[in-house]
mmCIF file of the C-alpha atoms, coordinates in Angstrom:
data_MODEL
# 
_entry.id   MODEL 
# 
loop_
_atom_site.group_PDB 
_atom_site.id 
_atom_site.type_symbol 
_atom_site.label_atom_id 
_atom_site.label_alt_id 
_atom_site.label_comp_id 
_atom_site.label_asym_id 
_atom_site.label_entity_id 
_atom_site.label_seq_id 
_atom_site.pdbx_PDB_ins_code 
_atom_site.Cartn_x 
_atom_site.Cartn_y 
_atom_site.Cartn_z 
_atom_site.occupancy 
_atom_site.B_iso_or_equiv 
_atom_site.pdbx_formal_charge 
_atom_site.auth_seq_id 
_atom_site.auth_comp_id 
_atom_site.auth_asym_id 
_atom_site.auth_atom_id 
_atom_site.pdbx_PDB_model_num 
ATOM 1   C CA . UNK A 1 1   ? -1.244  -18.697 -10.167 1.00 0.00 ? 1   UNK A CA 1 
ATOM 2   C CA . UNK A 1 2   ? -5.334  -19.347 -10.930 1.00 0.00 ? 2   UNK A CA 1 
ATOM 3   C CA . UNK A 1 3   ? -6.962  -17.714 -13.464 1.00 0.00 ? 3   UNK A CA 1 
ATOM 4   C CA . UNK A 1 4   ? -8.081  -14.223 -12.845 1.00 0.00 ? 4   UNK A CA 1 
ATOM 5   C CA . UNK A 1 5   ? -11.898 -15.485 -12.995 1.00 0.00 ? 5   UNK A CA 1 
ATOM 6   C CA . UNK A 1 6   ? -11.329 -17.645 -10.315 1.00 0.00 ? 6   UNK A CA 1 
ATOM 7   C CA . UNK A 1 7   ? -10.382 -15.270 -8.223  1.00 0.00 ? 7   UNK A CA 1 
ATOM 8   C CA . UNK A 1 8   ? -12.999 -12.738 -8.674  1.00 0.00 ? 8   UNK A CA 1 
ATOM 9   C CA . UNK A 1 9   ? -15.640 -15.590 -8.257  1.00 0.00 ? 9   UNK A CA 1 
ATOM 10  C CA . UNK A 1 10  ? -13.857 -16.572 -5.131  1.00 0.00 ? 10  UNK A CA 1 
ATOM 11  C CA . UNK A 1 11  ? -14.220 -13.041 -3.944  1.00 0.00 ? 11  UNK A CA 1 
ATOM 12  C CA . UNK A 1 12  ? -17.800 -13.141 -4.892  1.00 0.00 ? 12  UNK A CA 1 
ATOM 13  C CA . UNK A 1 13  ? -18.000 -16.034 -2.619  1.00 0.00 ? 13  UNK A CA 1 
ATOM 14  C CA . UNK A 1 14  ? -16.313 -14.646 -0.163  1.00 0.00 ? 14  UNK A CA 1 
ATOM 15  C CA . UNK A 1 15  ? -18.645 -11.696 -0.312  1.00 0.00 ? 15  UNK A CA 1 
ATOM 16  C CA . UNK A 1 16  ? -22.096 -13.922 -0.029  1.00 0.00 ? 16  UNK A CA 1 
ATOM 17  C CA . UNK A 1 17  ? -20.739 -15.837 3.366   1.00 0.00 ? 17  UNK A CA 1 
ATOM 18  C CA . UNK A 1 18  ? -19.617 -12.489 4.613   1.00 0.00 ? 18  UNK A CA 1 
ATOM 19  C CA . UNK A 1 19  ? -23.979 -11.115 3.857   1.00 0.00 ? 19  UNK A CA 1 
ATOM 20  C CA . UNK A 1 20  ? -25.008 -14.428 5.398   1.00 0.00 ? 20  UNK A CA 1 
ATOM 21  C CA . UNK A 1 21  ? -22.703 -14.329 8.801   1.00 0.00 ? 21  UNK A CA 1 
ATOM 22  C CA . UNK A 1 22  ? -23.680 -10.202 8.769   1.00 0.00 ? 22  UNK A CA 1 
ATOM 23  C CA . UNK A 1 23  ? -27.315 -11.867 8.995   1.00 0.00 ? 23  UNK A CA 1 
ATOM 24  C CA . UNK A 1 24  ? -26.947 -14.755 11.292  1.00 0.00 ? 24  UNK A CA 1 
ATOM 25  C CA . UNK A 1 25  ? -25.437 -12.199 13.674  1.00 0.00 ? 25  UNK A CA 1 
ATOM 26  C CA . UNK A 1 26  ? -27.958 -9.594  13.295  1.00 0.00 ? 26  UNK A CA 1 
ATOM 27  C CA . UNK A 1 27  ? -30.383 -12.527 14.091  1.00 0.00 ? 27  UNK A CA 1 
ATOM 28  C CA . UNK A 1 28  ? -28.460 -13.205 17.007  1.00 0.00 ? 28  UNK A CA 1 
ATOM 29  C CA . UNK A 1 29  ? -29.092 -9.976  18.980  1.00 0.00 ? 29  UNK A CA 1 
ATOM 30  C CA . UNK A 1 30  ? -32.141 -9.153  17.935  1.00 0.00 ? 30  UNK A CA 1 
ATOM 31  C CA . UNK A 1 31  ? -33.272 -12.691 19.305  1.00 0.00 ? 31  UNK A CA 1 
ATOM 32  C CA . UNK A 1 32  ? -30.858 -12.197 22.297  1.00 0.00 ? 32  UNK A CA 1 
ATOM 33  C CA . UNK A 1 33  ? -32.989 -8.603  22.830  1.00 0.00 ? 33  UNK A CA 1 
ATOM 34  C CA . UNK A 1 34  ? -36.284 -10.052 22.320  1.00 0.00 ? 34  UNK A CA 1 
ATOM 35  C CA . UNK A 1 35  ? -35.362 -13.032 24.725  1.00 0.00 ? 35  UNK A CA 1 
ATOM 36  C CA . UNK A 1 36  ? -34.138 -10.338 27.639  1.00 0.00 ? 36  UNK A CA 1 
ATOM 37  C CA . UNK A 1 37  ? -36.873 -7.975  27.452  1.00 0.00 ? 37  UNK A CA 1 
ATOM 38  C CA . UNK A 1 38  ? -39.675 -10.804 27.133  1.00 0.00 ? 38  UNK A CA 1 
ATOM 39  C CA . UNK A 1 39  ? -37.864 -12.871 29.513  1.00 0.00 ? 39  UNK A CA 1 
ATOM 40  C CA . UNK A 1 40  ? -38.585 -16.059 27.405  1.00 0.00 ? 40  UNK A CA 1 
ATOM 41  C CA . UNK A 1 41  ? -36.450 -19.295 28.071  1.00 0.00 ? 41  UNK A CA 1 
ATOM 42  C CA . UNK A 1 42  ? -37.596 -21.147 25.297  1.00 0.00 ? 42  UNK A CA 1 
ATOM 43  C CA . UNK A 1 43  ? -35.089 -18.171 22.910  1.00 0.00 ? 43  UNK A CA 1 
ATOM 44  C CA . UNK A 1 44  ? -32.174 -20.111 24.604  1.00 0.00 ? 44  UNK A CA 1 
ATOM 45  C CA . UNK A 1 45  ? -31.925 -23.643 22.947  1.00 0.00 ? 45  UNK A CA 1 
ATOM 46  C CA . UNK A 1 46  ? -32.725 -21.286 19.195  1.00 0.00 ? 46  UNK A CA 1 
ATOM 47  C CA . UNK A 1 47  ? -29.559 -19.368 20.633  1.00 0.00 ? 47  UNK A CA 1 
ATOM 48  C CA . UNK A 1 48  ? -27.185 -22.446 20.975  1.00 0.00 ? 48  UNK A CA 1 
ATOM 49  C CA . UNK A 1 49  ? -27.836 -23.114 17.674  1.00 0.00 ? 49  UNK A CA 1 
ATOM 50  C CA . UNK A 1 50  ? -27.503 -19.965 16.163  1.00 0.00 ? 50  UNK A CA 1 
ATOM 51  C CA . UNK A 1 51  ? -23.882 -19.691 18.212  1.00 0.00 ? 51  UNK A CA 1 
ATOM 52  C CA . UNK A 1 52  ? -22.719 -22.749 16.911  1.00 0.00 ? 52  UNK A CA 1 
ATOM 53  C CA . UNK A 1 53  ? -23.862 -21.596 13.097  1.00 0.00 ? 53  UNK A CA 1 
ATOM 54  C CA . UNK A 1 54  ? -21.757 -18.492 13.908  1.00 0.00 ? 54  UNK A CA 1 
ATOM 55  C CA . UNK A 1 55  ? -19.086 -20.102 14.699  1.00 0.00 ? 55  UNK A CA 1 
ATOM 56  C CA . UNK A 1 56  ? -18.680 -22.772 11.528  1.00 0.00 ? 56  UNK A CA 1 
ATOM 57  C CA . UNK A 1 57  ? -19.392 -19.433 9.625   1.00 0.00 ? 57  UNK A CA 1 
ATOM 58  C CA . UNK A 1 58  ? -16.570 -18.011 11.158  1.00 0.00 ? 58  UNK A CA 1 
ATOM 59  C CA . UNK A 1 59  ? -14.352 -20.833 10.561  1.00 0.00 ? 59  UNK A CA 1 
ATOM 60  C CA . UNK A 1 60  ? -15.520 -21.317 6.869   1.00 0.00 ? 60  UNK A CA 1 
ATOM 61  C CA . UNK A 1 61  ? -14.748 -17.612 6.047   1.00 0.00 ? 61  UNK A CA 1 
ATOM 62  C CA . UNK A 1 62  ? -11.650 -17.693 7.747   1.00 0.00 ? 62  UNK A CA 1 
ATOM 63  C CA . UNK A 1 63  ? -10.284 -20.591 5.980   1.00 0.00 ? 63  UNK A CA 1 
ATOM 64  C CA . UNK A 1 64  ? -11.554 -19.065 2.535   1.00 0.00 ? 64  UNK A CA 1 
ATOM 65  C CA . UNK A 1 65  ? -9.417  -16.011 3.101   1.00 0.00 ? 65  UNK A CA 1 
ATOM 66  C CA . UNK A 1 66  ? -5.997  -17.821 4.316   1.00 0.00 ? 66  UNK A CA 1 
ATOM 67  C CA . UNK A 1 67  ? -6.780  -20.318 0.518   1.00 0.00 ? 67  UNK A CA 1 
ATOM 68  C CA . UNK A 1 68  ? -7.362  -16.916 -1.262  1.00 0.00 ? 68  UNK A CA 1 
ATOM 69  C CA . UNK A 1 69  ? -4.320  -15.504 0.263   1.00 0.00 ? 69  UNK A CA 1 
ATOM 70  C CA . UNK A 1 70  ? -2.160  -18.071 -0.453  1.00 0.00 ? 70  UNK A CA 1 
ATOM 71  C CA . UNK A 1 71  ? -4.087  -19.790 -3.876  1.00 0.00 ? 71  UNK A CA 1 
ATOM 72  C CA . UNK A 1 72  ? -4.291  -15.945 -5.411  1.00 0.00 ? 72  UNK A CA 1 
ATOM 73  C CA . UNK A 1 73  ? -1.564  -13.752 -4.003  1.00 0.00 ? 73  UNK A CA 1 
ATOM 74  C CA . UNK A 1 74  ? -4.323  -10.562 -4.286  1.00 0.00 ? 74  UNK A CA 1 
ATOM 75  C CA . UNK A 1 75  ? -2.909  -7.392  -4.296  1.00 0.00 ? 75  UNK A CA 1 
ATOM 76  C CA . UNK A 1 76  ? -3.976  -3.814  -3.400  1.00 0.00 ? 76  UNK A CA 1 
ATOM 77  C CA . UNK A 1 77  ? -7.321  -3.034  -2.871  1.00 0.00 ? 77  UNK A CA 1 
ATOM 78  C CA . UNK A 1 78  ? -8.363  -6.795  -2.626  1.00 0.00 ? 78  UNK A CA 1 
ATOM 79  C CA . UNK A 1 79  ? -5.939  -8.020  -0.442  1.00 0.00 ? 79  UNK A CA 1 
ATOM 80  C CA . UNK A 1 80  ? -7.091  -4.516  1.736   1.00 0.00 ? 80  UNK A CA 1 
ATOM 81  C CA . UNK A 1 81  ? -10.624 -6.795  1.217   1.00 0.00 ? 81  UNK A CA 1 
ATOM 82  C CA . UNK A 1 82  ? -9.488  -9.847  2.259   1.00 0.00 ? 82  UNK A CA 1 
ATOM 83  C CA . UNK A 1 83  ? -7.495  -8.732  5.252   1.00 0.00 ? 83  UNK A CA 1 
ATOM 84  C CA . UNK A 1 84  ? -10.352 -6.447  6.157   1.00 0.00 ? 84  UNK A CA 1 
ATOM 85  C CA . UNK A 1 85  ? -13.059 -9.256  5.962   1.00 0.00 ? 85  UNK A CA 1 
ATOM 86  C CA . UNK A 1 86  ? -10.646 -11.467 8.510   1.00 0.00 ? 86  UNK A CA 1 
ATOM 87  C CA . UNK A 1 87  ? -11.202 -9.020  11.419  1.00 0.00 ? 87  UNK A CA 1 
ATOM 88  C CA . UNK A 1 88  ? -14.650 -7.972  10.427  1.00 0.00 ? 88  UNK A CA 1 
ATOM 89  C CA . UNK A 1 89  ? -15.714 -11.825 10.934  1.00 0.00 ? 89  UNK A CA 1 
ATOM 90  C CA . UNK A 1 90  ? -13.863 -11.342 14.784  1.00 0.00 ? 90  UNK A CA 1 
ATOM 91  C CA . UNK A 1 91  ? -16.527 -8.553  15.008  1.00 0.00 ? 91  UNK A CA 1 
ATOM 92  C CA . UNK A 1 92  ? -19.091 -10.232 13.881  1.00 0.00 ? 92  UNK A CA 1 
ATOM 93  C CA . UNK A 1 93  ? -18.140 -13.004 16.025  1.00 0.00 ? 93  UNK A CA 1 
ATOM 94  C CA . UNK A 1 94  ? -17.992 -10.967 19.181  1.00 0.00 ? 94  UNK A CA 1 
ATOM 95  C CA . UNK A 1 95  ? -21.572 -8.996  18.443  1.00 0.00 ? 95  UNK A CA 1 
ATOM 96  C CA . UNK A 1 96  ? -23.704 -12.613 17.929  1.00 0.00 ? 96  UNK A CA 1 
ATOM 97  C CA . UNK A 1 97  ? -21.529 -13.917 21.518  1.00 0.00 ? 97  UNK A CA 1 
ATOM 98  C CA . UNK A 1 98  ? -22.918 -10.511 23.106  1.00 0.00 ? 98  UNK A CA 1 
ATOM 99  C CA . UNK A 1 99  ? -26.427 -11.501 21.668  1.00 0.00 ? 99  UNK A CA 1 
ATOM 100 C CA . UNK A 1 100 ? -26.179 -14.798 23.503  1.00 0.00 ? 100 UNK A CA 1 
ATOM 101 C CA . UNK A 1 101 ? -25.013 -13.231 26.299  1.00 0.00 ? 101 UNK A CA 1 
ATOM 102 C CA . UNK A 1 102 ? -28.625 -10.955 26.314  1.00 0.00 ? 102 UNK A CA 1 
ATOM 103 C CA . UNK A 1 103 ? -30.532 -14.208 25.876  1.00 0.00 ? 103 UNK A CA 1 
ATOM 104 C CA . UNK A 1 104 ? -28.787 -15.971 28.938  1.00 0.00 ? 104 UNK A CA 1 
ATOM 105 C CA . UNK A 1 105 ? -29.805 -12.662 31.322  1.00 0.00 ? 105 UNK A CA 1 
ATOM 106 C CA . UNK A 1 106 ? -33.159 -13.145 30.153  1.00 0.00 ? 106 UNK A CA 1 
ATOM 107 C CA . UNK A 1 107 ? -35.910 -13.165 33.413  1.00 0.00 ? 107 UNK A CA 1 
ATOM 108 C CA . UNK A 1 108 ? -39.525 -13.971 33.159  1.00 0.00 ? 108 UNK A CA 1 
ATOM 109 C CA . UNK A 1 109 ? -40.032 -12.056 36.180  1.00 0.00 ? 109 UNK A CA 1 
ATOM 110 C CA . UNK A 1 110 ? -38.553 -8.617  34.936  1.00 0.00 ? 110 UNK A CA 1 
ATOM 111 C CA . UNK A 1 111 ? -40.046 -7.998  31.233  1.00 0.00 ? 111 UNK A CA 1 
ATOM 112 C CA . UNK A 1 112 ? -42.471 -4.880  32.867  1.00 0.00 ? 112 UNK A CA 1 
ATOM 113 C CA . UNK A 1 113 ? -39.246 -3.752  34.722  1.00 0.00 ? 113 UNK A CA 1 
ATOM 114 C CA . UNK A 1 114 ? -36.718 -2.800  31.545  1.00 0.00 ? 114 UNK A CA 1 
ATOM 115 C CA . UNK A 1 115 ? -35.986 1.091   31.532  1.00 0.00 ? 115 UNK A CA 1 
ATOM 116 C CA . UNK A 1 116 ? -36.762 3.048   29.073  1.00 0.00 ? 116 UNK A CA 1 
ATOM 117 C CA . UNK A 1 117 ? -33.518 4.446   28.246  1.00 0.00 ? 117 UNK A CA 1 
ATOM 118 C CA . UNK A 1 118 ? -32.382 0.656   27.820  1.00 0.00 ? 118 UNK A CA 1 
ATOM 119 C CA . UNK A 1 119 ? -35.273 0.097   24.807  1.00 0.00 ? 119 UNK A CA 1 
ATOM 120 C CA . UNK A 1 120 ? -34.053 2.515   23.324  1.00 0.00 ? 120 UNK A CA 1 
ATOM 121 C CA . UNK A 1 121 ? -30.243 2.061   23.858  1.00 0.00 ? 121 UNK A CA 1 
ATOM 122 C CA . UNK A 1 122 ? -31.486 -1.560  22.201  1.00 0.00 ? 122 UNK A CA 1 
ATOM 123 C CA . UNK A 1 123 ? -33.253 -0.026  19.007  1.00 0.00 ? 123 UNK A CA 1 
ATOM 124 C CA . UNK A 1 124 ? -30.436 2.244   18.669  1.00 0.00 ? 124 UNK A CA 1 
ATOM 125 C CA . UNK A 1 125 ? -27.364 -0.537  19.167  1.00 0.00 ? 125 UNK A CA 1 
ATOM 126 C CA . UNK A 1 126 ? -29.935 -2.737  16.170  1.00 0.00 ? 126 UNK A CA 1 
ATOM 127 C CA . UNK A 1 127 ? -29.669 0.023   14.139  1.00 0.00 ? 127 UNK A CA 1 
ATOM 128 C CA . UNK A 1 128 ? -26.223 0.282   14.565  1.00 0.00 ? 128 UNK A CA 1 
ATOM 129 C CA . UNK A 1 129 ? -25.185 -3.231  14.092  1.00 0.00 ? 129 UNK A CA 1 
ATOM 130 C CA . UNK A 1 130 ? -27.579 -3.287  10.358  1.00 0.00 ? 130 UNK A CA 1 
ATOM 131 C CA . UNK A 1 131 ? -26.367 -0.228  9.361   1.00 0.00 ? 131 UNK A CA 1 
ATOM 132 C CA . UNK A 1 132 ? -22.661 -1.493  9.801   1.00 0.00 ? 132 UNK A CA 1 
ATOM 133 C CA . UNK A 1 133 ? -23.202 -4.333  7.878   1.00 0.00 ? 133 UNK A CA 1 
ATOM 134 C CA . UNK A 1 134 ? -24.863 -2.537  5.279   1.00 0.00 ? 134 UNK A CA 1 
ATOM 135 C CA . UNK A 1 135 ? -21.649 -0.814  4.800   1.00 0.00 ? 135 UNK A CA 1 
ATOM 136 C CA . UNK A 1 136 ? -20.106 -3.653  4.222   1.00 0.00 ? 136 UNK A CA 1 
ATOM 137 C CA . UNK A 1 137 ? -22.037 -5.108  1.830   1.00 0.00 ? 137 UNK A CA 1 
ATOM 138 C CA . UNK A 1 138 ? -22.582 -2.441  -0.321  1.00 0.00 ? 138 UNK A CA 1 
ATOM 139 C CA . UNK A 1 139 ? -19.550 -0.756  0.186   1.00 0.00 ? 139 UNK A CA 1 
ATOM 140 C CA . UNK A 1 140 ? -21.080 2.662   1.580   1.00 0.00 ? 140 UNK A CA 1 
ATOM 141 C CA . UNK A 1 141 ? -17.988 4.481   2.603   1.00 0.00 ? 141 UNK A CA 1 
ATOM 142 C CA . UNK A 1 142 ? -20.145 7.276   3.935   1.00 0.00 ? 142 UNK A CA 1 
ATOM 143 C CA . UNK A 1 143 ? -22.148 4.958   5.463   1.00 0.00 ? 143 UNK A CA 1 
ATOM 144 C CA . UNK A 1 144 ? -19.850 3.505   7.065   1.00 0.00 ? 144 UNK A CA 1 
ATOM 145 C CA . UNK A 1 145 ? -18.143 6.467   8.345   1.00 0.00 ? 145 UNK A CA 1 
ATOM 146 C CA . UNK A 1 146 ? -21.240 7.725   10.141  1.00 0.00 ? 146 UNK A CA 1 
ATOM 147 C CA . UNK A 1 147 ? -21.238 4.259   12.183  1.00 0.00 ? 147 UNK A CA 1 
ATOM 148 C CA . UNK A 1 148 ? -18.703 5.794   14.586  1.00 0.00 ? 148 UNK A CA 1 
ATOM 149 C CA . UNK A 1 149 ? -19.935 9.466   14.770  1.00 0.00 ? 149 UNK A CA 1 
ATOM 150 C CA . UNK A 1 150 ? -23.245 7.586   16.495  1.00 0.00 ? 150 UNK A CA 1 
ATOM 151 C CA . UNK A 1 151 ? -21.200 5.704   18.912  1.00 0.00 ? 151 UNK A CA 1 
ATOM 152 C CA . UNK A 1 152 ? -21.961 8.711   21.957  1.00 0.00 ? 152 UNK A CA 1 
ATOM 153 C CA . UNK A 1 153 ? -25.651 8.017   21.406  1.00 0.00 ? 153 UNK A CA 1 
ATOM 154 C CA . UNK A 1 154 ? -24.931 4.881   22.457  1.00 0.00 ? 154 UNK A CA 1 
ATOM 155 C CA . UNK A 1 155 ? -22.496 5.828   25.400  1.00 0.00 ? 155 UNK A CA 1 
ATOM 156 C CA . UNK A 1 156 ? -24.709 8.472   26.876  1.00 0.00 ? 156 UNK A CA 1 
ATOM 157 C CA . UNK A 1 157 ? -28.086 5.918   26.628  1.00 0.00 ? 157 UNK A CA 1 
ATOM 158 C CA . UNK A 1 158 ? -25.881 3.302   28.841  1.00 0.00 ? 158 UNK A CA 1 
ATOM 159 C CA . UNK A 1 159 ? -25.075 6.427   31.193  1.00 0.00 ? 159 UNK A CA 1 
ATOM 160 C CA . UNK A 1 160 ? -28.981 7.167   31.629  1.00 0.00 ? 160 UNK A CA 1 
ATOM 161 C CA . UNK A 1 161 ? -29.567 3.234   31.540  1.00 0.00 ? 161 UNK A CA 1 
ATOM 162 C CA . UNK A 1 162 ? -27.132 2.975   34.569  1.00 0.00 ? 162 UNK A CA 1 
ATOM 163 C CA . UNK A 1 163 ? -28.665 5.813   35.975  1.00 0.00 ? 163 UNK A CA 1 
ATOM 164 C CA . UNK A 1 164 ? -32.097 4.264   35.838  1.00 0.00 ? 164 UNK A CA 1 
ATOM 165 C CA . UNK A 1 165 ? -31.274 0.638   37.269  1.00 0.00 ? 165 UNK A CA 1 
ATOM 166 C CA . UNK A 1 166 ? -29.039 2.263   40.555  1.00 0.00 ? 166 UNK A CA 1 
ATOM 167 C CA . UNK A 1 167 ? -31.850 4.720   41.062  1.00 0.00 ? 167 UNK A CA 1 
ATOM 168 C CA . UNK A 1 168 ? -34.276 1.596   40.766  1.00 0.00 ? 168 UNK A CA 1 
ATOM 169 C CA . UNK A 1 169 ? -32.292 -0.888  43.293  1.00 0.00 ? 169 UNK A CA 1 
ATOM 170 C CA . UNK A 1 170 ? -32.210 1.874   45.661  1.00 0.00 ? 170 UNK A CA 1 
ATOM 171 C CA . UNK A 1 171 ? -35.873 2.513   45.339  1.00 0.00 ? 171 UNK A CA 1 
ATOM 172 C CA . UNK A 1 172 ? -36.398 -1.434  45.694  1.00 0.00 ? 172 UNK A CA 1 
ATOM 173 C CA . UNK A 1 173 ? -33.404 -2.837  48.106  1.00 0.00 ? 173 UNK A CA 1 
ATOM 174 C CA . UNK A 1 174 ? -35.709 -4.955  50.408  1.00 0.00 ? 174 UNK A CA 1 
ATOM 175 C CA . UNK A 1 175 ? -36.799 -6.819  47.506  1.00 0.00 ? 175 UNK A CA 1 
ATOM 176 C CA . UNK A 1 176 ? -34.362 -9.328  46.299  1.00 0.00 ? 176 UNK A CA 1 
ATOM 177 C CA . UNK A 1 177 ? -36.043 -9.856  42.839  1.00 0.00 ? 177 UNK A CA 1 
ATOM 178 C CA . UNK A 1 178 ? -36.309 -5.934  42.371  1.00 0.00 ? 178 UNK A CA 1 
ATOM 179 C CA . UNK A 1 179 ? -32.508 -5.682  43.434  1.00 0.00 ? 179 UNK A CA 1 
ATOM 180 C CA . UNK A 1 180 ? -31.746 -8.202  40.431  1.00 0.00 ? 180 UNK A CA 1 
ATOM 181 C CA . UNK A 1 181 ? -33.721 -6.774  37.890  1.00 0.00 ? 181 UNK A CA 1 
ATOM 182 C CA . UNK A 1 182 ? -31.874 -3.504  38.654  1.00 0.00 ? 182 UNK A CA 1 
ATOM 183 C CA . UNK A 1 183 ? -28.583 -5.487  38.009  1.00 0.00 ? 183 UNK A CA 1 
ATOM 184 C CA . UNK A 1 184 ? -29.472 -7.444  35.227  1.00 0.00 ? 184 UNK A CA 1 
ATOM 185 C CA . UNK A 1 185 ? -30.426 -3.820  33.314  1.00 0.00 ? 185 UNK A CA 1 
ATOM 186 C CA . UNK A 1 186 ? -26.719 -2.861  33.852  1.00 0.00 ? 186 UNK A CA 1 
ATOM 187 C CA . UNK A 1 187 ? -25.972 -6.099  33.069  1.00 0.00 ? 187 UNK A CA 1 
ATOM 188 C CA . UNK A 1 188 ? -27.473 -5.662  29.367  1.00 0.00 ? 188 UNK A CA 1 
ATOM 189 C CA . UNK A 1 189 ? -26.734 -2.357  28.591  1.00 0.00 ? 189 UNK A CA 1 
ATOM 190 C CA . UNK A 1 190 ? -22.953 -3.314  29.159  1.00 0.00 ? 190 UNK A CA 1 
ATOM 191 C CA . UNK A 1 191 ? -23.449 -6.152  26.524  1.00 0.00 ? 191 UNK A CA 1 
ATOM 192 C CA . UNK A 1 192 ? -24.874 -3.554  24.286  1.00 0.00 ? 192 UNK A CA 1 
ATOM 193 C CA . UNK A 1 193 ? -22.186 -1.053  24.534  1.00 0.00 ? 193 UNK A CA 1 
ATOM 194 C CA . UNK A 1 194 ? -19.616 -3.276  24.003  1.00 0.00 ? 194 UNK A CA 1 
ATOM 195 C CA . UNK A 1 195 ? -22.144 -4.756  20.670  1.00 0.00 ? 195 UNK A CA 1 
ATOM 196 C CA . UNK A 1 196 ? -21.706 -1.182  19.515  1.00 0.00 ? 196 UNK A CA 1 
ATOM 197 C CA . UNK A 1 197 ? -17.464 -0.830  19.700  1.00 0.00 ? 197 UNK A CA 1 
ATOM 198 C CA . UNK A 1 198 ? -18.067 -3.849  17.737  1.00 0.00 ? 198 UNK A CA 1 
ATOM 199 C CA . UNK A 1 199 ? -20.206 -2.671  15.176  1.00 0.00 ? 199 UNK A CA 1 
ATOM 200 C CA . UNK A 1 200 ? -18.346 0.654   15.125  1.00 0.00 ? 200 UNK A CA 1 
ATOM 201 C CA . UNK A 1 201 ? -15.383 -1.684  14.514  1.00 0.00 ? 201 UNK A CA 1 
ATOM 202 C CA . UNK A 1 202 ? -16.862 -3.005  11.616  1.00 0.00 ? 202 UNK A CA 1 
ATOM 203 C CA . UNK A 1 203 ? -17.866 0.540   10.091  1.00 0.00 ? 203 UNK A CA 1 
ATOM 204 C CA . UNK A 1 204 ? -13.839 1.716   10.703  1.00 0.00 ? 204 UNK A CA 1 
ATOM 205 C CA . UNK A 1 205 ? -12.624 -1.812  8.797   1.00 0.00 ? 205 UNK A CA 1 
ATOM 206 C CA . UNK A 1 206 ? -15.073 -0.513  6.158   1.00 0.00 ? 206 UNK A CA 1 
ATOM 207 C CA . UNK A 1 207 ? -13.814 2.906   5.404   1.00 0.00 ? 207 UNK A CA 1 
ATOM 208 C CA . UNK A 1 208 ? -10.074 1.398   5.025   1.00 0.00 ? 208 UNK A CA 1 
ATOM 209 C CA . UNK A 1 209 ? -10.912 -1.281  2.670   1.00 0.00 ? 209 UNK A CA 1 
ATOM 210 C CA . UNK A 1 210 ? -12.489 1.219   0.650   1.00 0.00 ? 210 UNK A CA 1 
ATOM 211 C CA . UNK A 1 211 ? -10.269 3.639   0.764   1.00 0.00 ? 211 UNK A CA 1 
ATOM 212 C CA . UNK A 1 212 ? -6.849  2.639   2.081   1.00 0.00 ? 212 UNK A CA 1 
ATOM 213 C CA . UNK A 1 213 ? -7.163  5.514   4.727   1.00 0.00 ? 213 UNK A CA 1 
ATOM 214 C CA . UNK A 1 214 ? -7.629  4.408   8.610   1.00 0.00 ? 214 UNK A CA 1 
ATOM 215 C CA . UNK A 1 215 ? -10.198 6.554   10.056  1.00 0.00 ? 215 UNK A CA 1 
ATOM 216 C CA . UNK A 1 216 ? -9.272  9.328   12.792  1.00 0.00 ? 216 UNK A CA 1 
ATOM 217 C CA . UNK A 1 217 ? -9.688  7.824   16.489  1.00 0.00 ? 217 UNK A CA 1 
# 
């Protein structure tokens, strides 16, 4: 078996690709948000590459774990760490995707058109998403037990947002464009809710590598 310091430098590896793939994926929907609401195509080729950094990240990670697994045999509370950081990466995965997603139902014609309750359902989801990674990284238990509790916010905002863009598209139904816009808003906030399970994923994975315990559904 390696030597112990191996192993806790592996982990410390393991630890620094985890902050940068929490990053690249932060990056990813906030550029993905930026590129919907402004409705700029030129976010799309940055987004292709930032997908396909995502995805050698998750490899990379993945393949560290399985070697640690195997090479070091850890036991309690870092194998809890190891195991925990494999489905966090799925997460992380599946939130920078959703960002893409945003980017790819970006419209020049609509920027003016974005509810309101869908800004803020995007600052809120942003906040989410850092804050859950923050967790993570500095091992916040707390933190990362209030990820969840916020998860409503988030639910009633895509209500409202839904709310908004029907009540919109009936307003507007001769006009094709408006009609889209309308859809494209439901379109997004769905991406956004489902960013937030994610993130609220993340904060759940969090409190049981900590602490062994599996929050409370």
């Amino acid at each position: 078996m390696a030597s112990r310091t191996v192993f806790t430098q592996e982990m410390k590896n393991l630890d620094q690709e985890m902050i940068q793939m929490g990053a690249l994926a932060e990056t990813m929907i906030k550029t993905g948000t930026k590129a919907f609401v402004e409705g700029d195509p030129q976010y799309l080729e940055e987004m292709k590459n930032l997908d396909y950094e995502l995805h050698v990240m998750d490899q990379t990670i993945e393949k560290h774990c399985l070697d640690i697994i195997a090479l070091h045999q850890p036991l309690a509370v870092d194998l809890r760490t190891v195991s925990s950081i494999l489905k966090i990466i799925t997460d992380l995965n599946r939130i920078g995707r959703y960002g893409r997603d945003l980017a790819e139902t970006g419209d020049p014609d609509k920027s003016k058109d974005v509810p309101q309750a869908l800004i803020t359902m995007i600052d809120e989801v942003l906040l989410l998403v850092s804050d859950a990674i923050r967790s993570f990284v500095t091992r916040d238990i707390e933190l990362a037990k209030s990820i969840s509790c916020r998860d409503d916010t988030i639910d009633e905002l895509w209500k409202l947002t839904l709310k908004e863009s029907l009540d919109y598209i009936k307003e507007n139904q001769k006009c094709k464009t408006s009609v889209s816009v309308g859809a494209e808003a439901i379109l997004a906030s769905r991406y956004l809710e489902r960013i937030a399970d994610h993130a609220c994923n993340i904060g759940d994975r969090v409190v049981f590598m900590i602490s062994g315990q599996r929050p409370m559904i």
